[in-house]
mmCIF file of the C-alpha atoms, coordinates in Angstrom:
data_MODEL
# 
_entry.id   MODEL 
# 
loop_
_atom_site.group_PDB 
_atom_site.id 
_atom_site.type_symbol 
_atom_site.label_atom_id 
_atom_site.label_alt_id 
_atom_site.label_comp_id 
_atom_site.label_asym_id 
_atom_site.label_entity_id 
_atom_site.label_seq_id 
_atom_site.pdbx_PDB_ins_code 
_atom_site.Cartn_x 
_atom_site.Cartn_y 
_atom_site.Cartn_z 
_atom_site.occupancy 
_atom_site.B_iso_or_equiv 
_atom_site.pdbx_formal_charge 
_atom_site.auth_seq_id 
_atom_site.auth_comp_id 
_atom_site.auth_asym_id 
_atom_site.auth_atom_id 
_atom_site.pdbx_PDB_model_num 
ATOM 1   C CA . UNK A 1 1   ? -18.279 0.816   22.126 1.00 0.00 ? 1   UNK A CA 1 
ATOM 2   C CA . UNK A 1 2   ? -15.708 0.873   19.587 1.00 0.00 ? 2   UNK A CA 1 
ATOM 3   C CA . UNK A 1 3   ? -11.855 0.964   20.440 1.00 0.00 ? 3   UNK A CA 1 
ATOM 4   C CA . UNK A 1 4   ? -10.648 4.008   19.890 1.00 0.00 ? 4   UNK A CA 1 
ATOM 5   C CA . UNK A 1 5   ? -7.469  3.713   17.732 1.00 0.00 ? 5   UNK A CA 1 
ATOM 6   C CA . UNK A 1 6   ? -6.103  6.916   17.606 1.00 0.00 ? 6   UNK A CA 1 
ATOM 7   C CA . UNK A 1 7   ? -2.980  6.088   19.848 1.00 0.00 ? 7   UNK A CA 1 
ATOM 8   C CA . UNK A 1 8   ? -2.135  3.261   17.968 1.00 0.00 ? 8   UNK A CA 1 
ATOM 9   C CA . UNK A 1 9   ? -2.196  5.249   14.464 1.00 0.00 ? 9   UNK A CA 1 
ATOM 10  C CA . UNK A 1 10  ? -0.399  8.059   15.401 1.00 0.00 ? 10  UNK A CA 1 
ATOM 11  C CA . UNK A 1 11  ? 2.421   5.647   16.780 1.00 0.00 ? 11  UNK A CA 1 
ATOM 12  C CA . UNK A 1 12  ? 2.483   3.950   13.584 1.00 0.00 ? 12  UNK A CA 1 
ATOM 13  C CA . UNK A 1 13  ? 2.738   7.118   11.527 1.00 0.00 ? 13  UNK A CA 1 
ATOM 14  C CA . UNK A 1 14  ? 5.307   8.319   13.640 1.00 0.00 ? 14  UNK A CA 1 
ATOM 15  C CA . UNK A 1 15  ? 7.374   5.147   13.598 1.00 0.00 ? 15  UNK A CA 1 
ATOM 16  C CA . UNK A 1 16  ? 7.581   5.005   9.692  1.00 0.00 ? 16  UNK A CA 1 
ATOM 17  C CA . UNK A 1 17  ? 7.958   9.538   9.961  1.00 0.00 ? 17  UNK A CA 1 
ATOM 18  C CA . UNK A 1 18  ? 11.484  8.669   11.411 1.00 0.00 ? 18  UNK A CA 1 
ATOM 19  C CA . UNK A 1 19  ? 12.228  4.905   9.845  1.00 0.00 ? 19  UNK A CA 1 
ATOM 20  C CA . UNK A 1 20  ? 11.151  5.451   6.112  1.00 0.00 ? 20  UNK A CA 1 
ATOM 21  C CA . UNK A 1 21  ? 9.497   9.034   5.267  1.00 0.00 ? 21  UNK A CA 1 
ATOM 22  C CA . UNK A 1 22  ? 10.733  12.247  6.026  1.00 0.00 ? 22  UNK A CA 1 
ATOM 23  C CA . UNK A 1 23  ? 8.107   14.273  5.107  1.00 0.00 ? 23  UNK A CA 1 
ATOM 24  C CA . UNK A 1 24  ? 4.582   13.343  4.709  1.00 0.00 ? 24  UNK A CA 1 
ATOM 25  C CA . UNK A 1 25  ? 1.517   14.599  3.527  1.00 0.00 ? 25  UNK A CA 1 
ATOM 26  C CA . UNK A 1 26  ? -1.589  14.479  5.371  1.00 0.00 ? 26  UNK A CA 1 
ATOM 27  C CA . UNK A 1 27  ? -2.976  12.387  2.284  1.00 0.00 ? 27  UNK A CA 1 
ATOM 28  C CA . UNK A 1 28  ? -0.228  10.273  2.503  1.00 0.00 ? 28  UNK A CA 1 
ATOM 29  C CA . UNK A 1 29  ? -0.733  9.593   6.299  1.00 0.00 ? 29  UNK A CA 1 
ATOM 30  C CA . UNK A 1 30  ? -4.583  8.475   5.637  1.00 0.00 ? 30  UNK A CA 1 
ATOM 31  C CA . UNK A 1 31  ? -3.589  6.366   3.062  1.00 0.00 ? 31  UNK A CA 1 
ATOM 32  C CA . UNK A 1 32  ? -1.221  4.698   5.355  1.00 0.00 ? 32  UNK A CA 1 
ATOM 33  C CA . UNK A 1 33  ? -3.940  4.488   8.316  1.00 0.00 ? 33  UNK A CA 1 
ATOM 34  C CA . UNK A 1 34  ? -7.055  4.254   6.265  1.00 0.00 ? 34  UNK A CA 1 
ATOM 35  C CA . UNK A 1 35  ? -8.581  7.172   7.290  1.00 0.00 ? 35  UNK A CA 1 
ATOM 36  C CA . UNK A 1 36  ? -9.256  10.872  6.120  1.00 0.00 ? 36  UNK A CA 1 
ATOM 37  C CA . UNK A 1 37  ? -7.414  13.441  5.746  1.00 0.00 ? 37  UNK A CA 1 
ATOM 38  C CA . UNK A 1 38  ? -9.432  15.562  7.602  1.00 0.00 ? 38  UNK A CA 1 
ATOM 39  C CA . UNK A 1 39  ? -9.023  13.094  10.682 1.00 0.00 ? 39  UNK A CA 1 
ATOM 40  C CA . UNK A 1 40  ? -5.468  12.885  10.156 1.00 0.00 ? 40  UNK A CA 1 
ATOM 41  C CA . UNK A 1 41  ? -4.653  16.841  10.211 1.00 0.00 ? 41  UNK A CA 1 
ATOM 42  C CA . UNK A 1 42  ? -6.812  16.809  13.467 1.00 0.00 ? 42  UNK A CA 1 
ATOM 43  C CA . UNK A 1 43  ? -4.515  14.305  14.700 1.00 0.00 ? 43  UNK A CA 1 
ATOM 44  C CA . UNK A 1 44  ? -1.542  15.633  14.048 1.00 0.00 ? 44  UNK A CA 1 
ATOM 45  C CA . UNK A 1 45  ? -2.273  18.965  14.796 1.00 0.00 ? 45  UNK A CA 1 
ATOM 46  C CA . UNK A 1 46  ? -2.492  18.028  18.388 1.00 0.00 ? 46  UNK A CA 1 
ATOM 47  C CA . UNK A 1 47  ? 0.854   16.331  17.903 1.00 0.00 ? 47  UNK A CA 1 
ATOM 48  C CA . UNK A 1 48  ? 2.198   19.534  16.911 1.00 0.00 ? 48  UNK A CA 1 
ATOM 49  C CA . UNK A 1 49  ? 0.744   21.643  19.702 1.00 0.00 ? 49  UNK A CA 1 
ATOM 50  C CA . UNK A 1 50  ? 2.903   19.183  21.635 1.00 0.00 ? 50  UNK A CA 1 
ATOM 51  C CA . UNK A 1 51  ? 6.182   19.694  19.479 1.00 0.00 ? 51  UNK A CA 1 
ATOM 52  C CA . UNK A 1 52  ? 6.326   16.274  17.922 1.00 0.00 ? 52  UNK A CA 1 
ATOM 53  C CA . UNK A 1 53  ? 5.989   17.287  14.470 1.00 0.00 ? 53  UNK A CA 1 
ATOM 54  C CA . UNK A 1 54  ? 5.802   20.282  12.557 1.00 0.00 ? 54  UNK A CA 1 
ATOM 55  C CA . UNK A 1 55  ? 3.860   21.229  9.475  1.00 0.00 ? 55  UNK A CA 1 
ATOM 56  C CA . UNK A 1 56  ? 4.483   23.106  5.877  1.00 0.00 ? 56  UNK A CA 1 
ATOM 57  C CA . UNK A 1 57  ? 2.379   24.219  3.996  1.00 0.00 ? 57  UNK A CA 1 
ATOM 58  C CA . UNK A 1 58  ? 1.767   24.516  0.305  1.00 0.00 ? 58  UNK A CA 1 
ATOM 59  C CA . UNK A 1 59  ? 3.953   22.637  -2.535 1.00 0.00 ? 59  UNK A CA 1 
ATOM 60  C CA . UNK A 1 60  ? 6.042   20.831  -1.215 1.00 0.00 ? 60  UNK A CA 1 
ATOM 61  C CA . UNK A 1 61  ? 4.764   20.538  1.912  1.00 0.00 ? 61  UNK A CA 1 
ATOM 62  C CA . UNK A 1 62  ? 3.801   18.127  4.799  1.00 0.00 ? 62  UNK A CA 1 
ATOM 63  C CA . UNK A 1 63  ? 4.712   16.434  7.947  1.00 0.00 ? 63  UNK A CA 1 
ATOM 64  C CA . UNK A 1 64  ? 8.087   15.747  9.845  1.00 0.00 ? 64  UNK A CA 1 
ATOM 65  C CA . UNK A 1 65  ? 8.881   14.885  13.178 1.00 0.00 ? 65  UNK A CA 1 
ATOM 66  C CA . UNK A 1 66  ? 10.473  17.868  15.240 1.00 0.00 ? 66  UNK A CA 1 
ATOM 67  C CA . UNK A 1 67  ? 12.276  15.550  17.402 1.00 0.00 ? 67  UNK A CA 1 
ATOM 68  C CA . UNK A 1 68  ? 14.216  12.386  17.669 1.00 0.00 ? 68  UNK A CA 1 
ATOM 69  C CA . UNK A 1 69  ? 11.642  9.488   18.956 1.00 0.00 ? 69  UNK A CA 1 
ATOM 70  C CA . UNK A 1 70  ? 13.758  9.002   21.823 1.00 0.00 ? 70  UNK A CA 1 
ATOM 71  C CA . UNK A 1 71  ? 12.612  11.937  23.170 1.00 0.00 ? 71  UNK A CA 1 
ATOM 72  C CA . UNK A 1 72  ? 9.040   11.076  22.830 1.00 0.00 ? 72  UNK A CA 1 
ATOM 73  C CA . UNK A 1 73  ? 6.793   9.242   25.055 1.00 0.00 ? 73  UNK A CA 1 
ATOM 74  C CA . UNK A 1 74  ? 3.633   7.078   24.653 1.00 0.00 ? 74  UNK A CA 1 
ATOM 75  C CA . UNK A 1 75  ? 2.171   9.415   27.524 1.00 0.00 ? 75  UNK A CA 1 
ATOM 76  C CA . UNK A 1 76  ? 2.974   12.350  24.777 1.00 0.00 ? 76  UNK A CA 1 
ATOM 77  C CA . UNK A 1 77  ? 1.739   10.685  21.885 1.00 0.00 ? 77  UNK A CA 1 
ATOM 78  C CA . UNK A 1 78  ? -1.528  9.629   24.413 1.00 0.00 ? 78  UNK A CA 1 
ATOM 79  C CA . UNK A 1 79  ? -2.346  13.341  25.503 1.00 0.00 ? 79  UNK A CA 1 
ATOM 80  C CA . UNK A 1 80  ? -1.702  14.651  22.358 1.00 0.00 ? 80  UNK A CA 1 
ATOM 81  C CA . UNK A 1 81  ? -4.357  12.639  20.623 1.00 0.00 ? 81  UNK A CA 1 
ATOM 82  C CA . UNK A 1 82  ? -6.610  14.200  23.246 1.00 0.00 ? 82  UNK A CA 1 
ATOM 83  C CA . UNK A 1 83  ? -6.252  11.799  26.024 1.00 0.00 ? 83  UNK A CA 1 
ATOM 84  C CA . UNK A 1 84  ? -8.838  9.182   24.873 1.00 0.00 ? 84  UNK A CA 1 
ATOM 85  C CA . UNK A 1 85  ? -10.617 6.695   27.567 1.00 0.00 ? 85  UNK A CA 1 
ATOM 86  C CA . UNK A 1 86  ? -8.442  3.630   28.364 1.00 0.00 ? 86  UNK A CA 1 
ATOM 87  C CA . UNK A 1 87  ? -10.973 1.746   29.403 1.00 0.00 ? 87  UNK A CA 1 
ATOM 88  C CA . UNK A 1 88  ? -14.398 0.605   28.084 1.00 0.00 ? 88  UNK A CA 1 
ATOM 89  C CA . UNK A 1 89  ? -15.830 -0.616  31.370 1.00 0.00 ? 89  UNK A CA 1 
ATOM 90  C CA . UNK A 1 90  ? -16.591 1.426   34.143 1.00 0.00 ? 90  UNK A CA 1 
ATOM 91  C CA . UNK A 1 91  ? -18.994 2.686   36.533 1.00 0.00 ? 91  UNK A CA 1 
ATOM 92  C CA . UNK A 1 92  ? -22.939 4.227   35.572 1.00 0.00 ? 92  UNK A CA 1 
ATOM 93  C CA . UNK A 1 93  ? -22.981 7.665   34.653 1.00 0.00 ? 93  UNK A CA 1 
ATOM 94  C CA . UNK A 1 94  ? -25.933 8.678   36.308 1.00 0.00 ? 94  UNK A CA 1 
ATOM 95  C CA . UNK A 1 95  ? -26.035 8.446   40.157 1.00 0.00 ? 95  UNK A CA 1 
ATOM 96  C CA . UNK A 1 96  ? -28.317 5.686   41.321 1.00 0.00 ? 96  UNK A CA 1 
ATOM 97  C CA . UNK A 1 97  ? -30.391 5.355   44.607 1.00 0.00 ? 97  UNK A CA 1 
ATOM 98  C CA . UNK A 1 98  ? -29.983 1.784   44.865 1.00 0.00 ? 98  UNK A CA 1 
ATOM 99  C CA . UNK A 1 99  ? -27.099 0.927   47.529 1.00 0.00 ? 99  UNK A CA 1 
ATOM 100 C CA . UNK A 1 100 ? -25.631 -2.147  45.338 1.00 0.00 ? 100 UNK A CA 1 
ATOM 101 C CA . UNK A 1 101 ? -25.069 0.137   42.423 1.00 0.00 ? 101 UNK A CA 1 
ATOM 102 C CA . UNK A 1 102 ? -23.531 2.904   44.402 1.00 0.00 ? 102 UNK A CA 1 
ATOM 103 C CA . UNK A 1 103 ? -21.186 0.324   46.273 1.00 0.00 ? 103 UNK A CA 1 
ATOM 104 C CA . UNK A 1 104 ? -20.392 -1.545  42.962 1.00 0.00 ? 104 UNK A CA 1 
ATOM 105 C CA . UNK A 1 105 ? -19.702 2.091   40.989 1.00 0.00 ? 105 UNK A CA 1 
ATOM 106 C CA . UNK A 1 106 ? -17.641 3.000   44.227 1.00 0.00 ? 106 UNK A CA 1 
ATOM 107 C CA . UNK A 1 107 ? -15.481 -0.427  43.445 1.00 0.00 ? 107 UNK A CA 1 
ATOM 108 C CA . UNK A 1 108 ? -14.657 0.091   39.587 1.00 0.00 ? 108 UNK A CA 1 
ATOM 109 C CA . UNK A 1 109 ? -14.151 4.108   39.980 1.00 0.00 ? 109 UNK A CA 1 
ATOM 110 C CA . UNK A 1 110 ? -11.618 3.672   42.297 1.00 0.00 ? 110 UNK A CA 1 
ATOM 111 C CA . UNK A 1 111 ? -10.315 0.281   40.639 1.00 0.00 ? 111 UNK A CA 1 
ATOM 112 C CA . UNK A 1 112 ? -9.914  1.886   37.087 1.00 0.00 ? 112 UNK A CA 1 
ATOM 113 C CA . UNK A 1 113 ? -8.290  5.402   38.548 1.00 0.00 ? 113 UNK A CA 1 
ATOM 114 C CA . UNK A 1 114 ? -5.548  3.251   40.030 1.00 0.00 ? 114 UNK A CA 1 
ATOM 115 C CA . UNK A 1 115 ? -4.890  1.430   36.958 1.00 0.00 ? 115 UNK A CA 1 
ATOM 116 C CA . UNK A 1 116 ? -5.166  4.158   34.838 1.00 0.00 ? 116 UNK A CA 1 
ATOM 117 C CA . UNK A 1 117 ? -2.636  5.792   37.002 1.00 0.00 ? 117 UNK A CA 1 
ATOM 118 C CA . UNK A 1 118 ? -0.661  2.815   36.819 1.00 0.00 ? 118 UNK A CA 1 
ATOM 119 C CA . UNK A 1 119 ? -0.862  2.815   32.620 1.00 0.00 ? 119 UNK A CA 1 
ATOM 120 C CA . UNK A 1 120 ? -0.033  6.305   32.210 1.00 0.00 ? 120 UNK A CA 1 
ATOM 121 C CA . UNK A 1 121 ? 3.288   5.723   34.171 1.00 0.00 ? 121 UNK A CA 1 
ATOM 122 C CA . UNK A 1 122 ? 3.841   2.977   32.178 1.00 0.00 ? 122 UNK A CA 1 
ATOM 123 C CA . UNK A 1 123 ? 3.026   5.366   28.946 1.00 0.00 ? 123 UNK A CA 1 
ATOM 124 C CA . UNK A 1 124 ? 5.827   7.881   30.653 1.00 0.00 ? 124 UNK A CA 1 
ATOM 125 C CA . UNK A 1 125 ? 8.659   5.727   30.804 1.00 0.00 ? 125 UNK A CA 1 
ATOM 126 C CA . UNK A 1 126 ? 8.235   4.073   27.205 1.00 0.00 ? 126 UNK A CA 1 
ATOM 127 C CA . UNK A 1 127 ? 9.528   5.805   24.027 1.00 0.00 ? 127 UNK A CA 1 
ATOM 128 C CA . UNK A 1 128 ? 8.631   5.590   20.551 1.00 0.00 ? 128 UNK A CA 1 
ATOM 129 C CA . UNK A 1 129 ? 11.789  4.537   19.967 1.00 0.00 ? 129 UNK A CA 1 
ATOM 130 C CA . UNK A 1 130 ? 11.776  1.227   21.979 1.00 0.00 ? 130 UNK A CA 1 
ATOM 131 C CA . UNK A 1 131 ? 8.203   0.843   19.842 1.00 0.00 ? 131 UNK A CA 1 
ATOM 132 C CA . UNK A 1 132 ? 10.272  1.493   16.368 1.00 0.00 ? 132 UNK A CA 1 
ATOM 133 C CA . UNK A 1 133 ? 13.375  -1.041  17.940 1.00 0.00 ? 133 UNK A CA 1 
ATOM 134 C CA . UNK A 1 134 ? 11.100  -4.010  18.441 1.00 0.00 ? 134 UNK A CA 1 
ATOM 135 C CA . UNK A 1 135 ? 9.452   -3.418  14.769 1.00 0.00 ? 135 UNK A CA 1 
ATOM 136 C CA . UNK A 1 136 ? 13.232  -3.466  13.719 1.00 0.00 ? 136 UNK A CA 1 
ATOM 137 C CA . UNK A 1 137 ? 14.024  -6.942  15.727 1.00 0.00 ? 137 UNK A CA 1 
ATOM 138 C CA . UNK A 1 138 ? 10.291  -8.465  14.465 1.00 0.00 ? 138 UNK A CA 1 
ATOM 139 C CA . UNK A 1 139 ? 11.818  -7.221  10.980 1.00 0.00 ? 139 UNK A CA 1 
ATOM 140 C CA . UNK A 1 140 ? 14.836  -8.711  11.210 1.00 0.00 ? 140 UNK A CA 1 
ATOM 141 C CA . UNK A 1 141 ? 13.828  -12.069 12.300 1.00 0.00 ? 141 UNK A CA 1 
ATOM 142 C CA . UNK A 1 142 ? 12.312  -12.137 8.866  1.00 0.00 ? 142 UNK A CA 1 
ATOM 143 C CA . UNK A 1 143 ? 13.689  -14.513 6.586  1.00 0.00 ? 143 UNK A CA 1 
ATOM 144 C CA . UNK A 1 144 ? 16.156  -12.181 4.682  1.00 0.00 ? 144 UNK A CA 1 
ATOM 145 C CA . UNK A 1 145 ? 16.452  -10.002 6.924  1.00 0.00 ? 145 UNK A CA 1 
ATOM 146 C CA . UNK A 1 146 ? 14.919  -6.256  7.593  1.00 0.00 ? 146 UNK A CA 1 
ATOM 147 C CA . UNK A 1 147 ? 13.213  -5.874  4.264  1.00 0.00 ? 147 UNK A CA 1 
ATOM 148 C CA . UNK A 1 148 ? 13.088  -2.443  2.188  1.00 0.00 ? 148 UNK A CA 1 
ATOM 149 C CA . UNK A 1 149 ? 10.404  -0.745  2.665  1.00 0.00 ? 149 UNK A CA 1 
ATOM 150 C CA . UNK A 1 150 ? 7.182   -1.786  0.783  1.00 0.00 ? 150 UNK A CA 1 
ATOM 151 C CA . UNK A 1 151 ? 8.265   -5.471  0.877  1.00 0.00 ? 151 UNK A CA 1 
ATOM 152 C CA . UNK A 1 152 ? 5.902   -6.649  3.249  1.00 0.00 ? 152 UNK A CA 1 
ATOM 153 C CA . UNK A 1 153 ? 5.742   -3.993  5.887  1.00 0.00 ? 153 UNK A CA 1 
ATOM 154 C CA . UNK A 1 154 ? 3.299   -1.487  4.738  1.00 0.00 ? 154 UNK A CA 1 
ATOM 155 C CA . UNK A 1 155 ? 1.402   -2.945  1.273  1.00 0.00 ? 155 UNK A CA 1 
ATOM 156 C CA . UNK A 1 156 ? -1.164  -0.076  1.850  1.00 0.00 ? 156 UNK A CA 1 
ATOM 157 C CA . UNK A 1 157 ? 1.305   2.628   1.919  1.00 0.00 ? 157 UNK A CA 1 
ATOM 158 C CA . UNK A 1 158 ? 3.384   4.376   -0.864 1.00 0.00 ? 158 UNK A CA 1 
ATOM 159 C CA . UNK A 1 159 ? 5.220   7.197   0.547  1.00 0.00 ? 159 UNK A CA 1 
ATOM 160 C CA . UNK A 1 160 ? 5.459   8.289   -3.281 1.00 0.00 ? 160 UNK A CA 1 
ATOM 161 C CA . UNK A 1 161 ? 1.630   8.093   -3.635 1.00 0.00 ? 161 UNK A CA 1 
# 
């Protein structure tokens, strides 16, 4: 099963939303995640439903970030992408008649709820702005210092594309 990367993405577009583009379009967002458009305005959509960002359309138009990162969570970003699985293991989906199947589904069910639990609560007390801090002190241990954007930080993005 592939890993499902939407978390990951839409931390990374928010990140350079508040650090280095204001306003974004959804072409400009796939470009910088290497996926479609299409994917992307499903994406953020459901980070707008959540207040994160807002959208304009037309000329002109595009992405920004309704509110500061500080006040946004990786639980947020998480549920707004739709809540994806955490995990790729787990129990059978279909229930089983044989007793070391039941007892070994019983095990990882009730494993993986309490560390998915335990994740999510995690998620809830991280913001996207300790995520955008350490990419600043990983930047700045650069030699040279935090470099301007496009030197080295995002080759496959050009917020002027």
């Amino acid at each position: 099963m592939p890993r499902d990367l939407r978390l990951s993405r839409m931390l990374h577009v928010l990140i350079h939303m508040d650090r280095h583009v204001t306003l974004a379009t959804s072409e400009q967002i796939s470009k910088m995640i290497s996926t479609n458009p299409v994917v992307v305005r499903r994406m953020m959509g459901g980070l707008r439903d959540r207040g994160i960002v807002t959208s304009e359309k037309g000329h002109g138009g595009g992405w920004k970030l309704a509110r500061p990162l500080s006040e946004v969570t990786l639980r947020d970003v998480y549920e707004a992408v739709g809540a994806p699985p955490l995990f790729n293991i787990g129990p059978t989906a279909d229930p089983s008649a044989c007793l070391v199947e039941q007892a070994v589904d019983s095990r990882l069910d009730a494993s993986l709820r309490e560390a998915e639990a335990h994740l999510l609560g995690q998620f809830a007390e991280i913001r996207v702005e300790d995520v955008a801090k350490d990419f600043e002190s990983r930047a700045a241990e650069q030699p040279g210092g935090v470099p301007a954007f496009g030197a080295g930080l995002e080759p496959h993005f050009d917020p002027d594309a």
